[in-house]
Each structure stands twice: as C-alpha cells, then as structure tokens.
MDAnalysis code that builds the backbone (N, CA, C; Angstrom):
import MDAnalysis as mda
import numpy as np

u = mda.Universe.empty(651, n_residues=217, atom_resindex=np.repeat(np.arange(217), 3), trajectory=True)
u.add_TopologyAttr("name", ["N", "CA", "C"] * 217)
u.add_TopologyAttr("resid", np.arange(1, 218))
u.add_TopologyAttr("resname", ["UNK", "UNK", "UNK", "UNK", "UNK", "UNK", "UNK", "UNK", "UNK", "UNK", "UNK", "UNK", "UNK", "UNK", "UNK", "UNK", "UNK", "UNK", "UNK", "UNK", "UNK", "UNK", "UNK", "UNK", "UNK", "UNK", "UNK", "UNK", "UNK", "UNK", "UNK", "UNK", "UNK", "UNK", "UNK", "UNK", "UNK", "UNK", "UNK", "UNK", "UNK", "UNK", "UNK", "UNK", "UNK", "UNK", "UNK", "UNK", "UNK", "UNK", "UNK", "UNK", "UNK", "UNK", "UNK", "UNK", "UNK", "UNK", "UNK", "UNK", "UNK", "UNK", "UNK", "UNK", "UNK", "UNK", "UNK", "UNK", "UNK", "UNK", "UNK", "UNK", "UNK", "UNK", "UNK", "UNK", "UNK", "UNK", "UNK", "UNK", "UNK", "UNK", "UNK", "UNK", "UNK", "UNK", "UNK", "UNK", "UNK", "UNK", "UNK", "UNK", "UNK", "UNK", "UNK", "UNK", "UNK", "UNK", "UNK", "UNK", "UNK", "UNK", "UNK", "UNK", "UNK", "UNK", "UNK", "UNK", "UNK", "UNK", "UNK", "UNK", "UNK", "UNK", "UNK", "UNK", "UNK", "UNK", "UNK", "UNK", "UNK", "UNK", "UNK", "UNK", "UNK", "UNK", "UNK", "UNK", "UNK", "UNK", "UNK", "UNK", "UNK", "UNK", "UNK", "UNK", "UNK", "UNK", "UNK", "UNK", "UNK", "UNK", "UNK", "UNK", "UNK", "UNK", "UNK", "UNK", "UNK", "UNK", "UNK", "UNK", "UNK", "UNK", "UNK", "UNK", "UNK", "UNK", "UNK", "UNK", "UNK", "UNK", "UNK", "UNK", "UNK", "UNK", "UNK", "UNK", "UNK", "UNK", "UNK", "UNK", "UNK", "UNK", "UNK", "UNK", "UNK", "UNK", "UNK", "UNK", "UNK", "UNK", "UNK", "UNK", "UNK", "UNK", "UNK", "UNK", "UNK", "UNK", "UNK", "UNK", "UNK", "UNK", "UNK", "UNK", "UNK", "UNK", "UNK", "UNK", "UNK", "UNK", "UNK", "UNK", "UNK", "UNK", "UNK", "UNK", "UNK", "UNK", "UNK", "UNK", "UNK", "UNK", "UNK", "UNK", "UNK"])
u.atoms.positions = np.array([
    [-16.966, -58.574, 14.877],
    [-17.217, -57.379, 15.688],
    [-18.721, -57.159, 15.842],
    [-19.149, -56.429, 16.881],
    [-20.587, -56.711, 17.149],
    [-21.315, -55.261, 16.262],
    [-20.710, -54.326, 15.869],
    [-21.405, -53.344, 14.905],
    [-21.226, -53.969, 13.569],
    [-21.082, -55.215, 13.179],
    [-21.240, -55.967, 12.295],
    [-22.001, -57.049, 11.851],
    [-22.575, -57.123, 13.191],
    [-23.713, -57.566, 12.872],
    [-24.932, -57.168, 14.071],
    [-26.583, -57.819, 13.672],
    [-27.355, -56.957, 14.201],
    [-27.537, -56.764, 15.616],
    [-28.037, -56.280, 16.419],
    [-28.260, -56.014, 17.748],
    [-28.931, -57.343, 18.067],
    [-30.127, -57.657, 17.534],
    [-30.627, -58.977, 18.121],
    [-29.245, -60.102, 18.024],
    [-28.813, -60.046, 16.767],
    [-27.881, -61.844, 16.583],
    [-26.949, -61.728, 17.896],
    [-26.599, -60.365, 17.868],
    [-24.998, -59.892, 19.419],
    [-25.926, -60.253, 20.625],
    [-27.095, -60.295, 20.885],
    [-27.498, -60.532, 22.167],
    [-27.932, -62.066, 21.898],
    [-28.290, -62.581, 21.068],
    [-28.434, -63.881, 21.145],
    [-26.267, -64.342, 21.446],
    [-25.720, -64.107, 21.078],
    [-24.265, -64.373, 21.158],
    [-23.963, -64.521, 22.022],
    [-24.346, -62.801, 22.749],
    [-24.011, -62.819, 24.049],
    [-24.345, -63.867, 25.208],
    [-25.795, -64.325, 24.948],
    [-26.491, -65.045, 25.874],
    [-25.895, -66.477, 26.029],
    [-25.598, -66.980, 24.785],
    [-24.889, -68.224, 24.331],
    [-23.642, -68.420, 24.837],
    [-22.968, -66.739, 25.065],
    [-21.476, -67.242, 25.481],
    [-21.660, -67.238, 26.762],
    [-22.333, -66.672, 27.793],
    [-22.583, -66.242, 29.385],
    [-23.842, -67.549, 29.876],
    [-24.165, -67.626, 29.452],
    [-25.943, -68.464, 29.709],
    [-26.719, -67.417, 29.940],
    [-26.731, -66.533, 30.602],
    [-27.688, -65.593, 31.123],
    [-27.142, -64.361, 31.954],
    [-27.781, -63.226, 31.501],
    [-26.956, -62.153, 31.260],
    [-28.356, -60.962, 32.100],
    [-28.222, -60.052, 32.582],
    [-29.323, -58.851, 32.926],
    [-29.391, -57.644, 32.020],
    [-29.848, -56.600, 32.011],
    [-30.135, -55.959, 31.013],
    [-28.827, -54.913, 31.190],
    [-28.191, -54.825, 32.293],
    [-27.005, -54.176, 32.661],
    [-25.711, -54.781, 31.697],
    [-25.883, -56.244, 32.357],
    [-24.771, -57.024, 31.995],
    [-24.840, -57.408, 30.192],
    [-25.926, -57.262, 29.643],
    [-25.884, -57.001, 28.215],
    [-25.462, -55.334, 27.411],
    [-25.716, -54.712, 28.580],
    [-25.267, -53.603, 27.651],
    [-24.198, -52.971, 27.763],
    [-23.537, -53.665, 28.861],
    [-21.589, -53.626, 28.986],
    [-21.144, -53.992, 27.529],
    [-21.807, -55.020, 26.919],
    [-21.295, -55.562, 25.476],
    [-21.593, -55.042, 24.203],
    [-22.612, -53.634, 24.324],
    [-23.362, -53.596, 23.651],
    [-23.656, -51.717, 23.301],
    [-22.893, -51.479, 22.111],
    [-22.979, -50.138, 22.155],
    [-24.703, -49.086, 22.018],
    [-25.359, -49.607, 22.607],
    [-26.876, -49.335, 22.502],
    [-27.372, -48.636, 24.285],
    [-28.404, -48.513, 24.681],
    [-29.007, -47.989, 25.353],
    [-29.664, -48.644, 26.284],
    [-30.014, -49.140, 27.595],
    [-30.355, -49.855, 28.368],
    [-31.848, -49.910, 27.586],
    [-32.729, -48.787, 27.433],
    [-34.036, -48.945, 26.890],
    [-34.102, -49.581, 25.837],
    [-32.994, -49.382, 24.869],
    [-32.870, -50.016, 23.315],
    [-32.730, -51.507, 23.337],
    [-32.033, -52.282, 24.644],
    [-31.610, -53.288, 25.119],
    [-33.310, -54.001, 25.168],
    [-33.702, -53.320, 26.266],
    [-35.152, -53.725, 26.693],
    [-36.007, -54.106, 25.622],
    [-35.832, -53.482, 24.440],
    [-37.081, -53.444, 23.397],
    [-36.765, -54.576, 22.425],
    [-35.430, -55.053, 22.579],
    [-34.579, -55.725, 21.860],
    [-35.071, -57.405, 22.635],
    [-35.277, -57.372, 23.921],
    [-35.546, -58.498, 24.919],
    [-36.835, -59.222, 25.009],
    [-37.832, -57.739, 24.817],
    [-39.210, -57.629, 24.610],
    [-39.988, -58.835, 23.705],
    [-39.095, -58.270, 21.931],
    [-38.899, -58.873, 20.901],
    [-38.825, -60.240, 20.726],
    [-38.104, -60.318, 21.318],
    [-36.852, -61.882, 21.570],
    [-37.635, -62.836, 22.677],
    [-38.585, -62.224, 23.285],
    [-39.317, -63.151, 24.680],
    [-40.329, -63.550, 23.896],
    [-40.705, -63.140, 22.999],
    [-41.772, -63.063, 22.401],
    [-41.771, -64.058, 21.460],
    [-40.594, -63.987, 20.835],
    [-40.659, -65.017, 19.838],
    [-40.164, -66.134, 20.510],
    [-40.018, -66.263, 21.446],
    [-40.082, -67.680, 22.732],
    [-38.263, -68.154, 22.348],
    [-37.342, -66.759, 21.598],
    [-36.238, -67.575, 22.001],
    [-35.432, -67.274, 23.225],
    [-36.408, -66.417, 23.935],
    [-34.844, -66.241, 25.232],
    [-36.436, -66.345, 26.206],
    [-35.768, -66.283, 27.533],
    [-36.633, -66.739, 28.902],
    [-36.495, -65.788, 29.952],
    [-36.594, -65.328, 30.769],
    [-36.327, -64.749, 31.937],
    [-36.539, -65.527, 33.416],
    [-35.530, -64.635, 34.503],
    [-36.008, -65.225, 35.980],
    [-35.721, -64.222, 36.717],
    [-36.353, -63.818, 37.895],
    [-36.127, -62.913, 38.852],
    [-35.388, -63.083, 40.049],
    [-34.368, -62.161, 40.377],
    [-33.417, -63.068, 41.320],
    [-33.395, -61.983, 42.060],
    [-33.676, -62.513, 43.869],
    [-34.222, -61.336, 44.522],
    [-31.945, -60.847, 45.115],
    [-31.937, -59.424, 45.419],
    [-30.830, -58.997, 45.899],
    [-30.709, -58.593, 47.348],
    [-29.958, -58.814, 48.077],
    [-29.312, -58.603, 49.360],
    [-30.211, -57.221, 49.983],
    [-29.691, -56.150, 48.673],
    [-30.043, -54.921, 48.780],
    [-30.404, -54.789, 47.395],
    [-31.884, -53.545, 47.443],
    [-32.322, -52.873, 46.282],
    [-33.134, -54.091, 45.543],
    [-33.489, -53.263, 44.488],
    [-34.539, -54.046, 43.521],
    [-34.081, -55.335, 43.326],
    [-34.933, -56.640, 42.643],
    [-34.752, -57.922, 42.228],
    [-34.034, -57.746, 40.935],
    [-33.127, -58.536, 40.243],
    [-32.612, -58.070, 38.769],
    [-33.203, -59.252, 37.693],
    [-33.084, -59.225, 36.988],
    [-34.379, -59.544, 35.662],
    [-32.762, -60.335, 34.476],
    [-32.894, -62.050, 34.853],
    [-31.808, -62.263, 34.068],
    [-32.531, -63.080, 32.894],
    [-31.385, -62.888, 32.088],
    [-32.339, -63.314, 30.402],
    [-31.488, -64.547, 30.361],
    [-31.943, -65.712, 29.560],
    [-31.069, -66.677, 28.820],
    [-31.759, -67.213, 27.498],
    [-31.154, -68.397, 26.856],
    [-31.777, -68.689, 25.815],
    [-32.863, -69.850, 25.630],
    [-33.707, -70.090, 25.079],
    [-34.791, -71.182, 25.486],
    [-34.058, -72.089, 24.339],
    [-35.048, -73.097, 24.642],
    [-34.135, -74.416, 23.179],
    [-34.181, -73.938, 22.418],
    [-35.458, -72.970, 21.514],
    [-35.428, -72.446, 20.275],
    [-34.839, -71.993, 19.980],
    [-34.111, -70.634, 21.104],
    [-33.299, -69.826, 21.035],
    [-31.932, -70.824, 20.723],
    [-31.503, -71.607, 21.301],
    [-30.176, -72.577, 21.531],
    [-29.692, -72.827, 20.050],
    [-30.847, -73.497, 19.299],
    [-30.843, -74.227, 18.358],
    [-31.031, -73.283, 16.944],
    [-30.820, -72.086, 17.190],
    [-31.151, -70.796, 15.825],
    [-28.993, -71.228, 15.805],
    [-27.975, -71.730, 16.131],
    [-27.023, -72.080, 16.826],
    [-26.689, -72.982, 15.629],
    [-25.455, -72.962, 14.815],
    [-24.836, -74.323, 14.193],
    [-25.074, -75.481, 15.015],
    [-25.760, -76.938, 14.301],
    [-25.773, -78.028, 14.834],
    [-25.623, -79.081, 13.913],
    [-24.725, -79.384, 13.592],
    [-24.546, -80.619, 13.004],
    [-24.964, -82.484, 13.427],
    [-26.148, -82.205, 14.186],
    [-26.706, -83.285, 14.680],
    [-28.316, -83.553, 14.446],
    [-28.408, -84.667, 14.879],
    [-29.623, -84.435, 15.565],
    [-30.513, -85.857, 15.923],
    [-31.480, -86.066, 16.830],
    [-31.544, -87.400, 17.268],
    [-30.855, -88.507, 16.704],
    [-31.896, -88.320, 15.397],
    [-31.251, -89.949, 14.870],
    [-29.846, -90.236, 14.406],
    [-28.826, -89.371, 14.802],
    [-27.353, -89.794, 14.801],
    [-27.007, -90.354, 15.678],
    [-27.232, -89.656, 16.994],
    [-26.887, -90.599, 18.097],
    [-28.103, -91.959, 18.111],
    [-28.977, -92.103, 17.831],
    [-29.756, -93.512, 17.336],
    [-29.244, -94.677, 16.552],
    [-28.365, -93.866, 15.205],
    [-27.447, -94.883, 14.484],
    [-26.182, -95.055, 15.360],
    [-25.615, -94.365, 16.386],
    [-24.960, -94.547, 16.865],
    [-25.171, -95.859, 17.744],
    [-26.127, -95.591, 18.819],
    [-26.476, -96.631, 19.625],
    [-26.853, -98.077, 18.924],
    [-27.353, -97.753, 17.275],
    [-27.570, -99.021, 16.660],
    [-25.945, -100.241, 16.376],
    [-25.419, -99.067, 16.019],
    [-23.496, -99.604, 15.466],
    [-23.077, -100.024, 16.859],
    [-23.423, -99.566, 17.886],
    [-22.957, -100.039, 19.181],
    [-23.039, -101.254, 19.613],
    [-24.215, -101.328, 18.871],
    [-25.373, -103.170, 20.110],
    [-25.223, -103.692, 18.807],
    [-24.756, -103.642, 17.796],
    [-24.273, -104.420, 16.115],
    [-23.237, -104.861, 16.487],
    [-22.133, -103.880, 16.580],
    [-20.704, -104.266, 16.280],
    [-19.937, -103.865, 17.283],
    [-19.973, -103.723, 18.563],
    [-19.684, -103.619, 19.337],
    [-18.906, -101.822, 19.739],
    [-18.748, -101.322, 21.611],
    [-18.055, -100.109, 21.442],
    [-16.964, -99.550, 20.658],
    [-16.334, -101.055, 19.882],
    [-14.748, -100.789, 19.246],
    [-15.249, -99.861, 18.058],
    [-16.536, -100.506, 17.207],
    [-16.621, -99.640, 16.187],
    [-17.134, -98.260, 16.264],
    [-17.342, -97.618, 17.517],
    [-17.911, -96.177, 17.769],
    [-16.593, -95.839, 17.795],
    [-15.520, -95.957, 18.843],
    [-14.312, -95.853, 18.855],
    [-13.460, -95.484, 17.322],
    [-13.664, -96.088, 16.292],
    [-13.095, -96.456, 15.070],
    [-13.672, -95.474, 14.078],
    [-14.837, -95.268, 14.165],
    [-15.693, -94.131, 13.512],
    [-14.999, -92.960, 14.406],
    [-14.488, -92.392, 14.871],
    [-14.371, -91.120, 15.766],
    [-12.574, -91.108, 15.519],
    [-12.205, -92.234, 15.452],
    [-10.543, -91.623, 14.763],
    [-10.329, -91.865, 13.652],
    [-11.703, -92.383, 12.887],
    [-11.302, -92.222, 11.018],
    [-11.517, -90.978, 10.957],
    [-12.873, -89.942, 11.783],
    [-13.302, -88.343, 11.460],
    [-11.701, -87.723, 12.270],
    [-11.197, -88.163, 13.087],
    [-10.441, -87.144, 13.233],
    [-9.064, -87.275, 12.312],
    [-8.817, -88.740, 12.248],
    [-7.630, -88.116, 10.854],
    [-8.103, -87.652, 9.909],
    [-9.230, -87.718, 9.319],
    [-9.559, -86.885, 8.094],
    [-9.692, -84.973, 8.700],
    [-10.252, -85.109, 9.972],
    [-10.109, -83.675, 10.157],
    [-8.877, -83.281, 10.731],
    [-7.521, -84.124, 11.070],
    [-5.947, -83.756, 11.215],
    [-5.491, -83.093, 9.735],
    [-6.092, -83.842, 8.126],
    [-5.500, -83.445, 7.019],
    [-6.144, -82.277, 7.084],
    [-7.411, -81.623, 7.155],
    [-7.972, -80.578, 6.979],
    [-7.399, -79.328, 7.819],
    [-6.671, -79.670, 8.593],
    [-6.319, -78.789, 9.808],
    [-5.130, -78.306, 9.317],
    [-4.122, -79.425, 8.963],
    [-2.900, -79.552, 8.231],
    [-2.988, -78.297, 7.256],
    [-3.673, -78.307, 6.094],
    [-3.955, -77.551, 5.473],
    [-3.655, -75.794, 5.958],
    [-4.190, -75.700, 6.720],
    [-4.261, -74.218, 7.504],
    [-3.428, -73.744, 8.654],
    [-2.935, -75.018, 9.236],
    [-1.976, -74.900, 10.795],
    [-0.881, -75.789, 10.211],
    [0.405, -74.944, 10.154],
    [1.956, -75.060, 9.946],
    [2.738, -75.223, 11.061],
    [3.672, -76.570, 11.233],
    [3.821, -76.841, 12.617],
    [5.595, -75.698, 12.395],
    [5.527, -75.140, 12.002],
    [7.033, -74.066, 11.343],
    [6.347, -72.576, 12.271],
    [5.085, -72.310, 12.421],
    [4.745, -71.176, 13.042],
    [4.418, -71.129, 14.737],
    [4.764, -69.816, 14.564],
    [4.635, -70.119, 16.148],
    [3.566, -70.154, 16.682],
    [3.527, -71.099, 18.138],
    [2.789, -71.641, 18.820],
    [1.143, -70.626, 18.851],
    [1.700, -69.530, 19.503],
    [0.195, -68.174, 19.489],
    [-0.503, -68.067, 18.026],
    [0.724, -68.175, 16.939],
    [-0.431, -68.374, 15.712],
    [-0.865, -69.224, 14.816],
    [-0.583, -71.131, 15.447],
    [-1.385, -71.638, 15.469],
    [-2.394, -71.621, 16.458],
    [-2.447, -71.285, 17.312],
    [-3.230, -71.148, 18.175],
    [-4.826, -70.231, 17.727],
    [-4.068, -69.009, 17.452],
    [-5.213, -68.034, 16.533],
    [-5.571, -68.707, 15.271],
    [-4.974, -69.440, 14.526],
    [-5.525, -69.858, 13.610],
    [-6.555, -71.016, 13.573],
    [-5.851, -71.835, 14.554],
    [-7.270, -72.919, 15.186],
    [-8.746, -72.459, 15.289],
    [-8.388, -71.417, 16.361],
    [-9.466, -70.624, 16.285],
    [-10.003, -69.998, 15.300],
    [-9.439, -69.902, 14.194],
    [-10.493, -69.304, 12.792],
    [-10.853, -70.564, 12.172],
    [-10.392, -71.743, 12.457],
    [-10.680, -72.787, 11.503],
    [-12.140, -73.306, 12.403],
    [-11.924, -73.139, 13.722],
    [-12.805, -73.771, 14.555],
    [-14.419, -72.769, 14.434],
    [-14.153, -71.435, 14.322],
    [-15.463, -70.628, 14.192],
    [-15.535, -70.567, 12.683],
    [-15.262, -71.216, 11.440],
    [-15.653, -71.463, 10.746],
    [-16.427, -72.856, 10.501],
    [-16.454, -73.580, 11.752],
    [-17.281, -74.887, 11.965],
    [-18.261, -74.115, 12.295],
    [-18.369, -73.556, 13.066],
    [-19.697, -72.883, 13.974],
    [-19.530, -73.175, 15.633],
    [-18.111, -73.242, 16.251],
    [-17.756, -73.661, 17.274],
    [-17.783, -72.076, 18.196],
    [-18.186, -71.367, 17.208],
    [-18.157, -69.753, 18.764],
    [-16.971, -69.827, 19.407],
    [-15.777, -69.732, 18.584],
    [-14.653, -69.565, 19.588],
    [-13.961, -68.713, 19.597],
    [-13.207, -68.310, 21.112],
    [-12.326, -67.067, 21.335],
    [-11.017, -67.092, 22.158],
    [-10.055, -66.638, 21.104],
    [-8.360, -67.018, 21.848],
    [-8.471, -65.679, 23.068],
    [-7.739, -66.583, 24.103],
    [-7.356, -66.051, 25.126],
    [-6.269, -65.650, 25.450],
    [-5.331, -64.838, 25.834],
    [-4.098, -64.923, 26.371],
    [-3.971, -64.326, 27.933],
    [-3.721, -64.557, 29.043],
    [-3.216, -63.270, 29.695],
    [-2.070, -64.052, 30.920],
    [-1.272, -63.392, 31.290],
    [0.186, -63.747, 32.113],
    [0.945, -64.857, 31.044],
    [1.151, -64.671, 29.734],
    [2.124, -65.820, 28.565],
    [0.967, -67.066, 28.986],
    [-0.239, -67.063, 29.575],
    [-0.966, -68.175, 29.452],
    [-2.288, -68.180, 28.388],
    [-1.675, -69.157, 27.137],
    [-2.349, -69.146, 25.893],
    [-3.970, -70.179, 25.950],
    [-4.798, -69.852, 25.806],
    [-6.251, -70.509, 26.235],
    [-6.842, -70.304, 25.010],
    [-8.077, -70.912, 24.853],
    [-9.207, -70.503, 23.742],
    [-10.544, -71.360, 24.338],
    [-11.467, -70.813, 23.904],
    [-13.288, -71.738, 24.571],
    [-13.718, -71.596, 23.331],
    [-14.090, -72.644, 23.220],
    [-15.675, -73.053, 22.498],
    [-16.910, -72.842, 23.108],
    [-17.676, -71.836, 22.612],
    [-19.191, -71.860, 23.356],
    [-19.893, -72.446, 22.706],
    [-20.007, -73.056, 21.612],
    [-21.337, -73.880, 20.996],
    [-20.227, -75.514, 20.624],
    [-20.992, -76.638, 20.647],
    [-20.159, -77.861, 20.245],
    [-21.725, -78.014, 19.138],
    [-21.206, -78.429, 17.650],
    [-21.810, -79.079, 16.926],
    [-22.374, -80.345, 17.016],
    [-22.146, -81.138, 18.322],
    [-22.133, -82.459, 18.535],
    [-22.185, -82.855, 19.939],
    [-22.309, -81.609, 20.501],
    [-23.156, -81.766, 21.856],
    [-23.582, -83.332, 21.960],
    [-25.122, -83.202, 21.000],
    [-25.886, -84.467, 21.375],
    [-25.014, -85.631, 22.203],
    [-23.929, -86.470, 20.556],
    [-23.121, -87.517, 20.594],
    [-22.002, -87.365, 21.945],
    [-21.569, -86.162, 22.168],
    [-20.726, -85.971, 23.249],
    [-21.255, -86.104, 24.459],
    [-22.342, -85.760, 24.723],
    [-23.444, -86.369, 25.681],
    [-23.389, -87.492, 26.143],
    [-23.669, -88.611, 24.855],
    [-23.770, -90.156, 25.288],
    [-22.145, -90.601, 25.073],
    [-21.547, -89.920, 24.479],
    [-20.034, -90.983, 24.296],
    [-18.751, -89.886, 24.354],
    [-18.006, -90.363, 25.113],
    [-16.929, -89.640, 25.376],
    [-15.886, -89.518, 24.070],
    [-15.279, -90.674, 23.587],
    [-14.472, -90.499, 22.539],
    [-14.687, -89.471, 21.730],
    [-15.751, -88.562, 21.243],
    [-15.652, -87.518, 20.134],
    [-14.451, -86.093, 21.460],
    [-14.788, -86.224, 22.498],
    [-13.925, -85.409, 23.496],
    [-12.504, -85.925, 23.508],
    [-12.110, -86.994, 23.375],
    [-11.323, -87.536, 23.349],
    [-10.012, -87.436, 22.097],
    [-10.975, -87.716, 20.954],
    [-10.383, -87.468, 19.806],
    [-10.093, -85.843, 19.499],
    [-10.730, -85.057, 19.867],
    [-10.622, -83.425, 19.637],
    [-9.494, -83.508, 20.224],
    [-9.780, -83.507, 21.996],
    [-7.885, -83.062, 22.439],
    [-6.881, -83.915, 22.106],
    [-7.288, -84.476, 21.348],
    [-5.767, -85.281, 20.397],
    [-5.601, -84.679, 19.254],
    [-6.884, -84.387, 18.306],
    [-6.314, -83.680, 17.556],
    [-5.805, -82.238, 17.650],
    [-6.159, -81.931, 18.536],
    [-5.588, -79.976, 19.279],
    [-4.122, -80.754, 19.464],
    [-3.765, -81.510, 20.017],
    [-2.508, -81.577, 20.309],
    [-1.526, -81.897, 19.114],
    [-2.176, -82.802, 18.270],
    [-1.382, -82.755, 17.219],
    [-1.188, -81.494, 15.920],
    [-1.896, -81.206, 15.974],
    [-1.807, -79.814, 14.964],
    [-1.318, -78.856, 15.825],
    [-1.396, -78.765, 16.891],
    [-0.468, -77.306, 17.447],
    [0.695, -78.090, 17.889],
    [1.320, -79.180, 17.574],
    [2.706, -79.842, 18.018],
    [3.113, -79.822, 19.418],
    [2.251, -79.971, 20.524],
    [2.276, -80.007, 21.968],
    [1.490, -81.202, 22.550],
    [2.161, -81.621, 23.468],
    [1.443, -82.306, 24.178],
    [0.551, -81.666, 25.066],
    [0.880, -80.589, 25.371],
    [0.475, -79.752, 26.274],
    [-0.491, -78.676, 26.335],
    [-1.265, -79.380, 26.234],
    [-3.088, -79.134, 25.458],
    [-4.100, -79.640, 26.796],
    [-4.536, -78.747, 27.879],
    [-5.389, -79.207, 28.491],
    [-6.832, -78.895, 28.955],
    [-7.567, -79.612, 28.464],
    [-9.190, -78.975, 28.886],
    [-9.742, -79.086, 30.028],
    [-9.170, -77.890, 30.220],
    [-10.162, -77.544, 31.695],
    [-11.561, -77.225, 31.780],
    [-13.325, -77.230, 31.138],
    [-13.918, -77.394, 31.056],
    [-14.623, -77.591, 29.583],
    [-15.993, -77.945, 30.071],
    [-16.300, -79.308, 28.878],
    [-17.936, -78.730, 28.818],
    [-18.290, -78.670, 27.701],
    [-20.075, -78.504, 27.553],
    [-20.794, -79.739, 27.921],
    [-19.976, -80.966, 27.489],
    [-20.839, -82.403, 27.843],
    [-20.933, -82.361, 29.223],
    [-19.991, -81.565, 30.053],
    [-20.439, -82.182, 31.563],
    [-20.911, -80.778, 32.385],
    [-21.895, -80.425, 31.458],
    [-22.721, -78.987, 32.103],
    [-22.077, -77.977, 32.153],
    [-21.009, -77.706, 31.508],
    [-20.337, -76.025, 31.589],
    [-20.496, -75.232, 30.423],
    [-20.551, -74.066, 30.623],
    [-20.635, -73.353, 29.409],
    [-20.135, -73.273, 27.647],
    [-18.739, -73.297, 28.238],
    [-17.870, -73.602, 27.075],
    [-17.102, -75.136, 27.293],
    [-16.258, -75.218, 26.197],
    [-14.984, -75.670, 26.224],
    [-13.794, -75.636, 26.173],
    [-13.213, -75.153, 27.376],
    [-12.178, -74.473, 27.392],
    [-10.665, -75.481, 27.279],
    [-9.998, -74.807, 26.542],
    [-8.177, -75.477, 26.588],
    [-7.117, -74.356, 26.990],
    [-6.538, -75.396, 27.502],
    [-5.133, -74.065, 28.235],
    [-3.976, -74.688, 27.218],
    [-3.217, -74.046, 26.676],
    [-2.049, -74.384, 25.515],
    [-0.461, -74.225, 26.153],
    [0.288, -75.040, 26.248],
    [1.902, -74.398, 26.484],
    [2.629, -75.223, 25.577],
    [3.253, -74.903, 25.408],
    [4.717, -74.886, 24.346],
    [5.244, -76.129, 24.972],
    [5.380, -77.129, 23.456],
    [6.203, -78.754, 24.364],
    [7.569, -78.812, 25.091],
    [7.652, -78.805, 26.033],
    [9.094, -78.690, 26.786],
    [9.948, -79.880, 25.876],
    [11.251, -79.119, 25.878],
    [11.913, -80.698, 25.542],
    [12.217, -82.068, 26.550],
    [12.181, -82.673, 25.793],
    [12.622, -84.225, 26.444],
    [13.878, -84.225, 26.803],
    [14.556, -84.229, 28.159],
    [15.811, -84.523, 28.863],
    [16.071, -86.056, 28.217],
    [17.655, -85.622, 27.892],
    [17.930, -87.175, 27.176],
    [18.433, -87.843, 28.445],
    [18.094, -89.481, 28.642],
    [18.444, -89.980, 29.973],
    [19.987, -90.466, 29.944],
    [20.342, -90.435, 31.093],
    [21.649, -90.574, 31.146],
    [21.625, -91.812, 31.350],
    [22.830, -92.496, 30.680],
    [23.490, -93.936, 30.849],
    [24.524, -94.131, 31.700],
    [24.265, -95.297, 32.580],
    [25.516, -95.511, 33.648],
    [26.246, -96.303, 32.845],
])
C-alpha cells in the first residue's frame, strides 16, 4: 500500500509502472498535494533519478511529464549485469546455442520446485494466480493481478534479467512454460513483453478446457 511506504519510493513506483507520468497524473495515485508532489520531483530531478519533457497541448498550457533516468531505473531489483550476458555470449561461441538453451531449463526446473512449494495445483485457478504474484514480487518482479469481465491477467513491471532477455529469447520462453506449468493451464498467454520495448509483462490466464475424447469409427 502506498501510505506504507515513502512518498518518494511511491513515485519512483509509480514512474516505473507508467514510464512517465505529469504532476496531475501522479497525484491521482498519491494521497498528497499537487505542491507536495512538485517538491517531491524537485528532489528527485536533482538527484538525476527522474528526467522531464515538455509536451506542447492542442489547448492551454504545455504539461511537464516526469520519467525515470538509468539511475533512477536501476535504484530497481536487478539480478544482472554486463558480464552475465558476456559469459553468456562466451558459453555460446564455446559450446554452442544448445548450451544457453540447457542453462535456461536447468533454472527453470529448479525454479518449477520452488514454485511447487507455494502454488498447489488442488487450488483454484484465481489463487494460484494471486499467489504467483506474491512469489513473483518477492523476486523483485513489481507485479499486479488483474481481473475484470472473469478475465484473469497479471504484469510484471520490472524483469530482473532484462539485460539476458534482450540478447536471448529462451529466458521468455522458459517463464511462459513455467507459468503454465504451475498454474496447470496451457492457457497462459503473453500479450506484452519488456524485451521488445513495452512497459510491462503482461499474461492473460484461462482455465484448461478439457480435451474432447476422439471418436473411433
């Protein structure tokens, strides 16, 4: 909850989950004061983690949008950093793409047992679903379950592994396999992706239909 923690960390949050936000559109989120907002931005420009740009309007004044600079990005769980994807590219031109491949579904069965642990394929679908999501923002993945019309969703706004997801697809690959296997669906689909310039990472969830048994002539 955001009166739980401080006014600066909720606007760095905020910025992280939106990209860039105005002093309006931060204080829709934000039980504080447009001026209190300002002094809060002031702060924060200063210490070179957020940026501004002026974006002229149709009608009336220009509006003043904030986002986060790298510094700002990187105050952010990251479980990376150059020289992983470096040993990566080294294991690549060594031992060929099979062993990047092979490294990325030994981490995900070890992170299927870890999941196991916490997500019971006996509960229902919405609360594994919510529970993913506590296992996942206890990585540092910034994530938030969605529901609305019985359509079950959740986004990731920060990926720990950005970098590697960048240069190699399989770590994307292996995630929506393992989402599918711990919530017992095939029916796990990501409709946007941080590696290919979007904000979050979003999945849409439905319940595995059964298999029609085929008929024999």
């Amino acid at each position: 909850m955001v009166q739980q923690m401080s006014t600066r960390q909720a606007i760095l949050e905020l910025l992280k989950k939106h990209k860039d936000l105005s002093v309006s559109g931060l204080k829709k989120n934000l039980d504080i004061t447009e001026m209190a907002v300002r002094k809060h931005l002031v702060k924060l420009e200063g210490e070179h983690l957020i940026t501004s740009r002026t974006v002229r309007q149709p009608m009336g004044r220009p509006v003043i949008f904030y986002s986060l600079t790298d510094a700002g990005v990187n105050l952010f769980p990251n479980n990376y950093d150059g020289i992983a994807v470096e040993f990566l590219c080294d294991i690549e031109e060594t031992m060929g793409p099979e062993a990047i491949d092979q490294l990325f579904e030994n981490r995900e069965k070890r992170m299927r047992k870890k999941y196991a642990r916490r997500i019971f394929q006996e509960d229902d679908l919405k609360e594994k679903v919510k529970e993913l999501v506590q296992v996942q923002n206890e990585s540092g993945y910034m994530t938030e379950y969605d529901e609305e019309d019985e359509v079950i969703a959740f986004s990731q706004y920060n990926c720990p592994i950005v970098a590697i997801a960048n240069k190699y697809s399989k770590p994307c690959e292996c995630e929506l396999s393992l989402f599918k296997d711990v919530l017992g669906t095939d029916n796990v689909e990501r409709v946007a992706c941080i590696a290919k310039g979007e904000t979050s990472c979003k999945y849409v969830v439905k319940a595995q239909t059964e298999k029609k048994e085929e008929s024999h002539s």
